[in-house]
C-alpha positions as CSV (number, residue, x, y, z in Angstrom):
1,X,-29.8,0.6,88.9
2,X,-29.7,4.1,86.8
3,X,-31.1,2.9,83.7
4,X,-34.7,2.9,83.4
5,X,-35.7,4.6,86.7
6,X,-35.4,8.4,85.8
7,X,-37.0,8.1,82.6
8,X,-39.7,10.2,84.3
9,X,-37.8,13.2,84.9
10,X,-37.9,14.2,81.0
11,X,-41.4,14.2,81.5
12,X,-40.9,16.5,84.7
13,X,-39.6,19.0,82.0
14,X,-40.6,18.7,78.3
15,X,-43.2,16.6,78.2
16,X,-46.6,17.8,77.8
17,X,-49.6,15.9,78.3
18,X,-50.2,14.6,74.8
19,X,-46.5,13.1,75.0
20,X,-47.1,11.2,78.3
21,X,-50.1,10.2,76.5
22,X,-47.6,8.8,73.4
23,X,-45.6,7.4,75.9
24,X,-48.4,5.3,77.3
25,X,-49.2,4.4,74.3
26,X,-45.9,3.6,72.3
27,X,-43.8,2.3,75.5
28,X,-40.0,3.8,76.6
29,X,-38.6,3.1,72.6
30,X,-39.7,7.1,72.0
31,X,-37.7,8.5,74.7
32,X,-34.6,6.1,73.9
33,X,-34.6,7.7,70.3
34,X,-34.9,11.3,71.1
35,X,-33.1,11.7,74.2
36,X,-30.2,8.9,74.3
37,X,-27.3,10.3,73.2
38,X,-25.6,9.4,69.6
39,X,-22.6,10.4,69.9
40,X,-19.4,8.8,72.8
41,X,-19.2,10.2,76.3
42,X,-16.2,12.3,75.8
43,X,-13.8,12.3,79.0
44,X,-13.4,15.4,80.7
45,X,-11.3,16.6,83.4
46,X,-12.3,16.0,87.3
47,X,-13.2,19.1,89.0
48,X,-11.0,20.4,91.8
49,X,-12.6,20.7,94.9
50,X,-11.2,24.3,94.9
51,X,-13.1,25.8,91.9
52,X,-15.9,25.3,94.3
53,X,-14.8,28.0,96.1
54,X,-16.1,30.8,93.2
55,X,-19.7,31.8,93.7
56,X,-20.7,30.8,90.1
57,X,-20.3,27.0,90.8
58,X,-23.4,27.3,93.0
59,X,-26.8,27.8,92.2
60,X,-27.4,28.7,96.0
61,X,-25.1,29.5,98.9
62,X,-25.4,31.8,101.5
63,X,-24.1,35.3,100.2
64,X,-25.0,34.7,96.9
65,X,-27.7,37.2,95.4
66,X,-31.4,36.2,94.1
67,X,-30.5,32.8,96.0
68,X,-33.5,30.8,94.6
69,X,-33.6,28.3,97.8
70,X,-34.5,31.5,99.5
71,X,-38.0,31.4,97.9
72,X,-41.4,30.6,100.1
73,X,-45.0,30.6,99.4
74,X,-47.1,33.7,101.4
75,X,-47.2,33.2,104.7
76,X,-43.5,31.9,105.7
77,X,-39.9,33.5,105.1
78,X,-36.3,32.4,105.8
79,X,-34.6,32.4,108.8
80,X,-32.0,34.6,109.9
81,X,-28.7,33.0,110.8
82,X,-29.9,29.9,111.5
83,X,-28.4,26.4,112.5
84,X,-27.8,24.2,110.5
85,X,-26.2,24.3,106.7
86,X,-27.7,22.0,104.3
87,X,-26.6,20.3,101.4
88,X,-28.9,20.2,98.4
89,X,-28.5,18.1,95.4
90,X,-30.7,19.0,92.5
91,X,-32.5,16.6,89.9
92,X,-32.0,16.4,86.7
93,X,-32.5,19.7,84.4
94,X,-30.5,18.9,81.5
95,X,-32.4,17.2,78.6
96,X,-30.6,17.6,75.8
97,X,-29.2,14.3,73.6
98,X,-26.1,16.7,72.3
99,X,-24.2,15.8,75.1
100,X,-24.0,13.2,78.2
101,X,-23.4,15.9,80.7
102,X,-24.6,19.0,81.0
103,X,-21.9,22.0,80.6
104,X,-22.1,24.2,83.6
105,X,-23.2,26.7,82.2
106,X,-25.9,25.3,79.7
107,X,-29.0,28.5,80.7
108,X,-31.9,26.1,80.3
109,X,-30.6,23.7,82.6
110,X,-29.6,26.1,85.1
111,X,-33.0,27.8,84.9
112,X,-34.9,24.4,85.3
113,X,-32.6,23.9,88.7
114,X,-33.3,27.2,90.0
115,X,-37.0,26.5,89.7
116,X,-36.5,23.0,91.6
117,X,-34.6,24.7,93.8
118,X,-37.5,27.2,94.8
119,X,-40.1,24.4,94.9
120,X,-37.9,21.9,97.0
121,X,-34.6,23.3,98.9
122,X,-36.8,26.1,99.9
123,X,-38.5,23.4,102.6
124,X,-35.4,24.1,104.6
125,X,-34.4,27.6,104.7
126,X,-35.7,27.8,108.1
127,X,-33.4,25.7,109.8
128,X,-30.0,26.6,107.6
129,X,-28.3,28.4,104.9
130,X,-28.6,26.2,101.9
131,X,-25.6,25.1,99.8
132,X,-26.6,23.6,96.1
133,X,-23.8,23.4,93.7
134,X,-24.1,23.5,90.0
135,X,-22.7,19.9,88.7
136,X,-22.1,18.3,85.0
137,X,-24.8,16.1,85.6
138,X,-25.6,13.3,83.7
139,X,-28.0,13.6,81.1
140,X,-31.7,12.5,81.2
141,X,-30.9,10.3,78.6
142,X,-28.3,8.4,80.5
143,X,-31.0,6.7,82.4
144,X,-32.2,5.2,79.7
145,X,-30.0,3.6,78.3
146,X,-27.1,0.2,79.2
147,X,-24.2,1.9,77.3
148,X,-21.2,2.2,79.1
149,X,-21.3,6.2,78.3
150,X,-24.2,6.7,80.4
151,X,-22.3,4.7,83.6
152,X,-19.5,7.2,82.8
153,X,-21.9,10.5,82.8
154,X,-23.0,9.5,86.1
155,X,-19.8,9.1,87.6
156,X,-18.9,12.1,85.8
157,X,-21.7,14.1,88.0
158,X,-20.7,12.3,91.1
159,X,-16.9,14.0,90.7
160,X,-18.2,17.3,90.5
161,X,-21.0,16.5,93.6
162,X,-18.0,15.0,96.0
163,X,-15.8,18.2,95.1
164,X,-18.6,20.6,95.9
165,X,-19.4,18.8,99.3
166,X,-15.6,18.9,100.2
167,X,-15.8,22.6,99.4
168,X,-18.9,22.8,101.9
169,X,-17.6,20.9,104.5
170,X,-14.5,23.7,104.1
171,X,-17.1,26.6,104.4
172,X,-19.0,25.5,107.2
173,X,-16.5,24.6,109.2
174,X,-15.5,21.5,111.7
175,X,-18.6,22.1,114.1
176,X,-22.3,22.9,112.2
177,X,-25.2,20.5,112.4
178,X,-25.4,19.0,108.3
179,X,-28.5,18.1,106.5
180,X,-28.1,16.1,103.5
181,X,-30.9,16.3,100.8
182,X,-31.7,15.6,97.0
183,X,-34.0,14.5,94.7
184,X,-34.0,12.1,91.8
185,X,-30.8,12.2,90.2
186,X,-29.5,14.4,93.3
187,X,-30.6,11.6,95.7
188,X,-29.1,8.8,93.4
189,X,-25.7,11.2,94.1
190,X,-26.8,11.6,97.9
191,X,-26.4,7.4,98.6
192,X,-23.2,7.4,97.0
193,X,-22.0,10.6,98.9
194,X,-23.5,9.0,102.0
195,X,-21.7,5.8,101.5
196,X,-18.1,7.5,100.4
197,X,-17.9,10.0,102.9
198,X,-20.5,9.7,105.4
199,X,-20.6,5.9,106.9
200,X,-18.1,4.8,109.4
201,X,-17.0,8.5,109.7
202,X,-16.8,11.3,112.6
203,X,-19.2,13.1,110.1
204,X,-21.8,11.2,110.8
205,X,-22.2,13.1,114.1
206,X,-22.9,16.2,112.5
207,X,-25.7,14.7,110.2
208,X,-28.9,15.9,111.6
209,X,-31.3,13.9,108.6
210,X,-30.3,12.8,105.5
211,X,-33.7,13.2,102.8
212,X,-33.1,10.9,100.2
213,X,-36.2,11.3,98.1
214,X,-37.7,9.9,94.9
215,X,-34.9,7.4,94.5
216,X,-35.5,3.9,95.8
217,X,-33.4,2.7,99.5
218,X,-33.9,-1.0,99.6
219,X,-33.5,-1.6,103.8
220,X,-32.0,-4.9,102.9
221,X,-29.4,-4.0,99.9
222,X,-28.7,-0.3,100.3
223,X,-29.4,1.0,104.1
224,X,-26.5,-0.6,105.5
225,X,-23.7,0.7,103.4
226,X,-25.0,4.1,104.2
227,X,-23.9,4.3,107.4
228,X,-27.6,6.0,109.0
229,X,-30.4,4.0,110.0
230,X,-33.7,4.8,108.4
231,X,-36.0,7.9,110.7
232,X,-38.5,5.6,112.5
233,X,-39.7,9.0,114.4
234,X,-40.0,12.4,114.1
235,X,-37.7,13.6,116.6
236,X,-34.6,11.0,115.8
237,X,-31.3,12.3,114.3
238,X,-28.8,10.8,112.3
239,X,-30.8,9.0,110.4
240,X,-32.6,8.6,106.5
241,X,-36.2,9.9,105.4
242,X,-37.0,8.3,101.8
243,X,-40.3,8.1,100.0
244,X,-41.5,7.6,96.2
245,X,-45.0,9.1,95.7
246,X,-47.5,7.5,93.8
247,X,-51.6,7.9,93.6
248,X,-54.1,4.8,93.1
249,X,-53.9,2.6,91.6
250,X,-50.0,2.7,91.6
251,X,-48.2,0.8,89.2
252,X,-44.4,0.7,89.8
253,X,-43.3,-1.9,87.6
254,X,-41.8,-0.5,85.3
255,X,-39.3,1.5,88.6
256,X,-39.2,-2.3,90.3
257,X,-38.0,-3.9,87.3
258,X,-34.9,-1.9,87.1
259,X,-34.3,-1.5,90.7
260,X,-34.6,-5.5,91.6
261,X,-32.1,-6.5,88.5
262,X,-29.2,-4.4,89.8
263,X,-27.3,-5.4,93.0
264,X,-27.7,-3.4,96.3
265,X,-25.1,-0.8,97.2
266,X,-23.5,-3.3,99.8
267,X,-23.6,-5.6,97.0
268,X,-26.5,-8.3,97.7
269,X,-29.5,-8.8,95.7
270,X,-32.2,-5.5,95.8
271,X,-35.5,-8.4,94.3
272,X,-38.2,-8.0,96.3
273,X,-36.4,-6.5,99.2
274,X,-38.6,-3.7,101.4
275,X,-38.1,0.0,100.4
276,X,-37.0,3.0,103.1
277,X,-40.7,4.4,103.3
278,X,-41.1,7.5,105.8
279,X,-44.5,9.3,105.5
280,X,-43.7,12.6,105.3
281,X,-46.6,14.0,107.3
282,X,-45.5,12.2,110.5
283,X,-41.9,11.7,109.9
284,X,-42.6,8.1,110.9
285,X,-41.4,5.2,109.1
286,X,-44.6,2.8,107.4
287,X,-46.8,5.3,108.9
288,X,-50.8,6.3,107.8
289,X,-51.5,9.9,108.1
290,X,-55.4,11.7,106.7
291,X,-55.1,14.0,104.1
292,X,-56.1,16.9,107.3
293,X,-52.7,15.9,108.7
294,X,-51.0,17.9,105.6
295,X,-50.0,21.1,106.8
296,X,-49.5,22.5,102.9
297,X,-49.2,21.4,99.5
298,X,-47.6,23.7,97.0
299,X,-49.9,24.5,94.3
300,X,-47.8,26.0,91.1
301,X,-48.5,28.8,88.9
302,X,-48.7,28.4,85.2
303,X,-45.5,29.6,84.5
304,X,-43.7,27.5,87.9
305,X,-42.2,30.4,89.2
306,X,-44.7,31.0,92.5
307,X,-47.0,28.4,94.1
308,X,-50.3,28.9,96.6
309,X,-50.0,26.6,100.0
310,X,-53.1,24.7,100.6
311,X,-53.3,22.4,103.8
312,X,-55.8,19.3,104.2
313,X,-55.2,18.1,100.6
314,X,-53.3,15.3,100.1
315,X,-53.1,12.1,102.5
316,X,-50.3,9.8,102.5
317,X,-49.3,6.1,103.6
318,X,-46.8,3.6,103.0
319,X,-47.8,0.2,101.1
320,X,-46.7,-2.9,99.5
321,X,-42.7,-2.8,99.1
322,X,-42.6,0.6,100.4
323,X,-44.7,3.2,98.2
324,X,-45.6,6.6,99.1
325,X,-49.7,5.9,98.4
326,X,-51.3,9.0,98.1
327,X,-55.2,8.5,97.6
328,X,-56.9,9.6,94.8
329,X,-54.6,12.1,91.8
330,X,-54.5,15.2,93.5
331,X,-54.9,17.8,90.7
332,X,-51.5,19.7,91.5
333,X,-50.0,20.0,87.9
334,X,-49.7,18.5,84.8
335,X,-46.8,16.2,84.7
336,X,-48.1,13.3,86.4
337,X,-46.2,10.4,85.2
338,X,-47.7,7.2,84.1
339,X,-48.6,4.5,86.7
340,X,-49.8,7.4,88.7
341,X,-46.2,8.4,89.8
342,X,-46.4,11.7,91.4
343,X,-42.4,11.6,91.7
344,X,-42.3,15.3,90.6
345,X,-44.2,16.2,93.2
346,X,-42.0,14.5,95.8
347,X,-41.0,17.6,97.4
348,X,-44.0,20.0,96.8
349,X,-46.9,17.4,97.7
350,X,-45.6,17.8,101.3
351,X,-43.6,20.9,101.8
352,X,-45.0,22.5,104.6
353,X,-44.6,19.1,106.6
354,X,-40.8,18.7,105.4
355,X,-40.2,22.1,106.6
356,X,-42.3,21.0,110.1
357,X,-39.7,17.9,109.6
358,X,-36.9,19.8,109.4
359,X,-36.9,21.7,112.6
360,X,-38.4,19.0,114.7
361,X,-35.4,17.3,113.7
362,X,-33.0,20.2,114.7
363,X,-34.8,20.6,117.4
364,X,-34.0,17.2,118.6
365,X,-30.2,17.3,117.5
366,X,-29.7,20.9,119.5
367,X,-30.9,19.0,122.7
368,X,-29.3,15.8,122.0
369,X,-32.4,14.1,122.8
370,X,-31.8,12.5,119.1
371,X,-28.5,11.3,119.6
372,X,-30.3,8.5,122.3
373,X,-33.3,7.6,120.3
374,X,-32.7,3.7,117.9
């Protein structure tokens, strides 16, 4: 499924508006040539879940200083000691074609997940400490591409993501409430983690929600190995919030395409099949929700390093296969990606309502009123 899908997350980075324009234009053959790799994907050594233990493999953990998932817009702040711990996968930062995964200490990179990290993980820093490991992930070029290097990247990424979580599990200990989260190439890394470690395990218990978002969950083909049914409320537990945002008219072709000629992760055909779509205003599953529903959209600075939280913006509802619609473009940034995919903006079209999400959720879990709801 990982070929053609996150082609839009070079434009999330270094793309600017005249080269989305090119793109429309002159079709995915640009990207292929300056971002696919030349060169072999070079084996490297897996990473021991113990080397997770040093500070330096996270981007965010608890006591680590100028912990970017820390971050919130005027008007909220962080909790103090709170319940849960949460997981958080990052997208993809590194964009260079010099190798097929990014070395862990490559600054740019690191820098562009520290800014995702403020604009996205932040949503849950008010229900618990946030854990987001750095990870060789797999170049943006790798989804671009059939070669066999770029299947090897991504497995590459999903050693390092497996040894982090095992280090995680270690820190939090046998007991805490766990919420899973990613984006993009992070959520591609969250249904395989869910699948590996999660479904048909005692762990499962201790997953309050699972966010899998701007990656495609076909309900048919994928839900099932993952051990969680989909949220159909907003006060369930246990259970998997996915969306894709896009404005009107949406075009996702060029996302089904890919998606419907690769098999399911329980192995059956993805064509056609229904997407996981939960609106993230309501936390209900194929739900409608007005644009005065939003509590706050984050509105970035120039330079992406603070945002302003407007409520009343954006409206959202799930359509056709399973789409995110969003109305009209919401002018909230540059890098809207052609078809009218808003899948940078994911996280930050709807942050104040994850955050809401977030707690309701805990909420529920802490009373064990979620633990009865199907």
């Amino acid at each position: 499924m990982a070929r053609k899908f996150l082609y839009v997350v070079a434009i999330l980075i270094v793309l600017t508006l005249a080269a989305a324009f090119a793109y429309r234009l002159f079709g995915g053959a640009i990207l292929r040539q300056v971002m696919v790799p030349s060169t072999a994907f070079t084996p490297q050594a897996a990473t021991a879940s113990d080397a997770y233990r040093a500070p330096a493999m996270w981007i965010a953990r608890p006591d680590k200083p100028n912990n970017p998932a820390l971050w919130t817009p005027e008007g909220y702040s962080p909790a103090k000691n709170p319940p849960a711990a949460v997981f958080f996968i990052h997208p993809t930062s590194f964009l260079k074609r010099s190798a097929w995964n990014a070395p862990l200490d490559d600054p740019e990179a690191n820098a562009r997940a520290e800014l995702f990290l403020r604009g996205q993980a932040s949503a849950f820093n008010a229900v618990g400490d946030i854990w987001a490991p750095r990870y060789r992930q797999a170049t943006f070029g790798a989804f671009l591409t059939d070669k066999q290097s770029a299947d090897a990247a991504l497995n590459l990424a999903y050693g390092d993501v497996e040894a982090a979580f095992e280090e995680f599990l270690r820190e939090v200990g046998p007991d805490r409430p766990i919420i899973l989260a990613g984006h993009s190439q992070g959520a591609l890394h969250l249904t395989r983690l869910l699948r590996d470690r999660v479904a048909g395990k005692p762990l499962a218990k201790r997953i309050v929600a699972a966010y899998v978002v701007g990656w495609p969950v076909s309900r048919t083909a994928d839900l099932p190995a993952l051990g969680l049914p989909e949220c159909k409320t907003p006060d369930q537990t246990g259970c998997i919030l996915s969306w894709e945002s896009f404005a009107e008219p949406a075009d996702p072709q060029l996302i089904f395409d890919t998606f419907d000629a690769h098999p399911g992760l329980d192995g059956s055909p993805r064509k056609d099949t229904p997407l996981v779509c939960t609106n993230p205003i309501t936390g209900k599953a194929d739900d409608t929700a007005p644009a005065e529903a939003n509590l706050g959209t984050l509105y970035p600075s120039s330079d992406l390093k603070s945002a302003e939280i407007i409520a009343g913006r954006v409206p959202a509802r799930c359509g056709g296969r399973g789409l995110l619609l969003i109305g009209d473009p919401p002018d909230v940034g540059p890098y809207v990606l052609p078809g009218n995919n808003y899948h940078v903006f994911d996280y930050s079209l709807f942050w104040a309502n994850i955050r809401q999400d977030a707690g309701l959720r805990m909420q529920a879990f802490g009373t064990g009123r979620g633990d009865k709801i199907e």
